[in-house]
C-alpha positions in Angstrom: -12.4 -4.5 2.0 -13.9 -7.1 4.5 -11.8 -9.9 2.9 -8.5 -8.3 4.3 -10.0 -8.8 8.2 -7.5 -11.8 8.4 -4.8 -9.3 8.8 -6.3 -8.3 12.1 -5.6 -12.5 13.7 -2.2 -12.4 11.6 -1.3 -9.3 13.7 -2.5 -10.3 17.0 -0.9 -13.6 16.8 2.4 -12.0 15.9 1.9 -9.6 18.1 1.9 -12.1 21.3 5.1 -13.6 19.5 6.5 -10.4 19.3 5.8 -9.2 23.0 6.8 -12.2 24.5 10.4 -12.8 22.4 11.4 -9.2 22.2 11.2 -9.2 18.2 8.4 -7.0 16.9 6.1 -9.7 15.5 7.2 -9.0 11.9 9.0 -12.5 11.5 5.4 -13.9 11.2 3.8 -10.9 9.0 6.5 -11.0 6.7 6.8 -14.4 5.0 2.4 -14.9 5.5 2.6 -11.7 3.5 5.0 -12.8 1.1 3.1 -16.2 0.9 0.3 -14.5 -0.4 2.3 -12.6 -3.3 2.5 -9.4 -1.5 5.9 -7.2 -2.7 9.0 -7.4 -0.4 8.2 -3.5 0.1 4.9 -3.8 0.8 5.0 -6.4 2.9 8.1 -4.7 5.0 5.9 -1.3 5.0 2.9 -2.8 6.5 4.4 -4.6 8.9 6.5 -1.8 10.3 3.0 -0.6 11.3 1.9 -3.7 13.6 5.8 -3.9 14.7 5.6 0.0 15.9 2.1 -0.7 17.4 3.2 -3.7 19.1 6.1 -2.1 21.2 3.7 0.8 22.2 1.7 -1.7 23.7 4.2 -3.9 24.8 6.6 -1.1 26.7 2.8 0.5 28.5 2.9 -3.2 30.0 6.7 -3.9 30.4 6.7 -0.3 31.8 4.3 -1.0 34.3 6.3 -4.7 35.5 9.4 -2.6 35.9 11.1 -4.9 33.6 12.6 -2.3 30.9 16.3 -1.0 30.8 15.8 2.5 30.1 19.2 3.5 29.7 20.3 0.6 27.6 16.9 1.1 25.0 17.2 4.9 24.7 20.7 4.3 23.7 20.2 1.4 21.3 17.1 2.9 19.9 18.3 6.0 19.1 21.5 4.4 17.4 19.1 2.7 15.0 17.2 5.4 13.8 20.0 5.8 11.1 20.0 2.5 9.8 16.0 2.3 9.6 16.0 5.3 7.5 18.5 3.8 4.7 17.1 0.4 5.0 13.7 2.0 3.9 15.3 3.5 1.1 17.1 0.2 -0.2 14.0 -2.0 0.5 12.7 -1.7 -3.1 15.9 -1.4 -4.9 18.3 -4.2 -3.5 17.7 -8.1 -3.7 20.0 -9.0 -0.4 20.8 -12.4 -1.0 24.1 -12.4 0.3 23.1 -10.4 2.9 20.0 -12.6 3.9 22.7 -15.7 4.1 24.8 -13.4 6.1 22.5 -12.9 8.8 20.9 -16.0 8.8 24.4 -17.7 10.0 24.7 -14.8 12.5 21.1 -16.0 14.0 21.9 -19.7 14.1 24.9 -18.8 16.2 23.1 -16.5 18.5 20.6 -19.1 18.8 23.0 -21.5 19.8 24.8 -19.6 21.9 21.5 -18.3 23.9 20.3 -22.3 23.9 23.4 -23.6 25.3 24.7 -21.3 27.9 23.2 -22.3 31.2 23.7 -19.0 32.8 24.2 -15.6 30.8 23.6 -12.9 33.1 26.4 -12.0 34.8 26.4 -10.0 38.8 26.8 -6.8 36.7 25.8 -5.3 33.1 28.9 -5.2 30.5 28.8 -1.5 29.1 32.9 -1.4 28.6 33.9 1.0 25.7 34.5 -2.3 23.3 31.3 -3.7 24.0 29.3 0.3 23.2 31.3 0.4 20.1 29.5 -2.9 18.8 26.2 -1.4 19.9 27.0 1.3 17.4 27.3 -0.9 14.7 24.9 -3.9 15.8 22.3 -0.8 16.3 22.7 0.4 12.8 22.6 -3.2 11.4 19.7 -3.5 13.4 17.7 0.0 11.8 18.7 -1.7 8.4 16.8 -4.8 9.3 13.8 -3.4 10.9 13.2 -1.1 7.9 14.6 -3.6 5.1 12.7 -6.6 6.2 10.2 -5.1 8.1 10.7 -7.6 11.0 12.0 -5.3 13.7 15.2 -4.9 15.4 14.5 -7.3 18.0 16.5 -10.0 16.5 19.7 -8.2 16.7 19.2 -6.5 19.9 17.7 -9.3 22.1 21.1 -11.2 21.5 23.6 -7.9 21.7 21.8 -7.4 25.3 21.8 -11.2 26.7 24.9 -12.0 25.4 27.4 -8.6 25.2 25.5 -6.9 27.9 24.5 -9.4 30.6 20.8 -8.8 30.6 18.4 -11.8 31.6 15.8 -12.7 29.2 13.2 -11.6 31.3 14.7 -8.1 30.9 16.0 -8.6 27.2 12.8 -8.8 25.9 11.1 -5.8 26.8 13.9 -3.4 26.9 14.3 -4.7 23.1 10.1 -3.4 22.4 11.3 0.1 23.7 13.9 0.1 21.5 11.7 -0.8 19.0 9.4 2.5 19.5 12.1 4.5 17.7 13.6 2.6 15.7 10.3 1.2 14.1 8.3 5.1 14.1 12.0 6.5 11.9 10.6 3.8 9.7 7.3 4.1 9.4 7.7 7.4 8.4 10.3 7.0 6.1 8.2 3.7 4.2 5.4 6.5 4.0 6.9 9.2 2.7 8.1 6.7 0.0 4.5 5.6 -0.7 5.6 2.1 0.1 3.0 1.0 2.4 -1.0 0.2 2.1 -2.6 2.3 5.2 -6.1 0.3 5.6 -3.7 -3.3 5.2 -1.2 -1.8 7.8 -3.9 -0.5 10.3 -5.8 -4.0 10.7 -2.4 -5.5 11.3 -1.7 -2.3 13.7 -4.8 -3.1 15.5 -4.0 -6.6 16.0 -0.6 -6.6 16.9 -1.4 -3.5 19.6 -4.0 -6.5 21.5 -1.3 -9.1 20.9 0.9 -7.1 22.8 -0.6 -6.1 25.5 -1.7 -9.8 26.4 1.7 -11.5 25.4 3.4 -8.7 27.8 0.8 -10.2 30.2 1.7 -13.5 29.8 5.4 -13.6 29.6 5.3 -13.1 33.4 4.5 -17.0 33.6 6.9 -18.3 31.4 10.4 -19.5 33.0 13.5 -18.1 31.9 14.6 -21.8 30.4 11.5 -22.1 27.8 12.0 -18.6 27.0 15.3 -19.2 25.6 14.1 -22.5 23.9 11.3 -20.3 22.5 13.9 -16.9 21.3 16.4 -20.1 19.5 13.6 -21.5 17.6 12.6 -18.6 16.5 16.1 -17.4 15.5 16.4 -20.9 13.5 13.0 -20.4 11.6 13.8 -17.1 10.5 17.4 -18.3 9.5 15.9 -21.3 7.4 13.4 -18.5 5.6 16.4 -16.2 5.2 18.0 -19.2 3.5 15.1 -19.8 1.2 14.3 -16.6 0.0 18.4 -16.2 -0.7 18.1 -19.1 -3.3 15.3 -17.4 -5.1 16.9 -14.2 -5.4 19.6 -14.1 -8.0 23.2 -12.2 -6.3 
C-alpha cells in the first residue's frame, strides 16, 4: 500500500501543470503510468480522478480571480459529456493508432499557431453560428479524449477558445478547468461503472492533483501572457511526440 505514495507527488506535479496550462494534468499521469506497465484503461481511469479533482480546485481559485468564461465553459462542457461517455467505453477495446497520429498533427499545428501569432485576442469574442458548430464537434472530440486517454479535454479546448473564440490565455486556461468539471465527472463515472479504474491508486493521485491546483491557479497570476504560450506549445509538442510513439507500437 505505502509503496504507491509516489502517486500523490506525480499528481501534485501534474496538477500545477494542469492548473496553470488549462489541460487537466493527465498528459503527465498518463505516459508515467504507462512507463510503469500500467494498462491504457487503467491508467486513463485513474487519471480521470486527479484530472476531475484538479479542475475543482482549480475553478474555486480561477472563480475567485474572476478569470473564468462562464458562458463559454457551461456550453463547451456540457457538449462533451457525450463524447466522455463513449470514449470510456472504447478505452479498452480500440488500439487508436491512426487516431493518435491524427491528433498529434492537429496539436503541432495548434501549437504553432498559438507560438507564432503575436496577438490572438481579438476587441470581441467570435461566437458566429460557424464557429458554435465546430464547438459541437471539437467538444465531442474533446469528451472522447478526456475519457479515451484520460488526459482531459484541455488540449482541445484551450486552442478552440484562443484561436476560434478570441480568448486570451490568461482566460483560456481556466475557463478550459471548468469545462473540465463535467466533462471529466461523465467520465469518472462512466470508467467506474466499467470497473476500469483502481480507487486507492486514483485517490492519492486525486489528492495530489487537488494541492497542485490550487497552488498552480495561485501562481499563474505571475506568469506573462508570452511564456504562457511558450509553455501551452511545448506541451502540445510533447504530447504530439508521445502520441507519435505509442502509434508505432500499436499495430492499425
Amino acid at each position: 500500500m505505502f509503496e504507491e505514495l509516489w502517486l500523490i507527488p506525480l499528481g501534485f506535479v501534474a496538477g500545477l501543470l494542469g492548473s496553470i496550462i488549462g489541460l487537466g494534468g493527465g498528459i503527465i499521469i498518463v505516459p508515467v503510468l504507462t512507463f510503469f506497465g500500467y494498462p491504457p484503461a487503467l491508467s486513463a481511469s485513474n487519471s480521470i480522478f486527479a484530472v476531475f479533482s484538479n479542475a475543482v480546485a482549480s475553478s474555486i481559485s480561477y472563480a475567485k480571480q474572476r478569470r473564468i468564461e462562464y458562458s463559454i465553459g457551461l456550453k463547451l462542457g456540457l457538449l462533451s459529456i457525450p463524447g466522455t461517455i463513449l470514449g470510456a467505453y472504447i478505452s479498452s477495446d480500440i488500439a487508436p493508432s491512426l487516431f493518435k497520429i491524427l491528433f498529434a498533427l492537429i496539436l503541432i499545428s495548434s501549437s504553432i499557431y498559438i507560438f507564432s501569432k503575436r496577438k490572438i485576442e481579438p476587441k470581441s469574442h467570435n461566437l458566429s453560428k460557424q464557429i458554435m458548430i465546430l464547438a459541437v464537434g471539437a467538444s465531442f472530440l474533446a469528451g472522447i479524449i478526456s475519457a479515451l486517454f484520460g488526459v482531459g479535454g484541455g488540449i482541445i479546448f484551450v486552442p478552440l477558445m484562443v484561436i476560434a473564440m478570441g480568448l486570451s490565455m490568461k482566460n483560456a486556461a481556466p475557463t478550459s478547468q471548468f469545462i473540465l468539471l463535467f466533462g471529466s465527472v461523465s467520465a469518472l463515472i462512466t470508467h467506474s461503472i466499467l470497473g476500469h479504474p483502481d480507487f486507492y491508486q486514483a485517490l492519492l493521485l486525486a489528492a495530489g492533483a487537488f494541492v497542485g491546483g490550487l497552488v498552480g491557479a495561485r501562481l499563474s497570476i505571475e506568469i506573462k501572457e508570452s511564456a504562457l504560450k511558450i509553455l501551452i506549445s511545448l506541451v502540445m509538442i510533447a504530447v504530439a511526440v508521445k502520441l507519435f510513439i505509442d502509434s508505432l507500437e500499436v499495430p492499425f
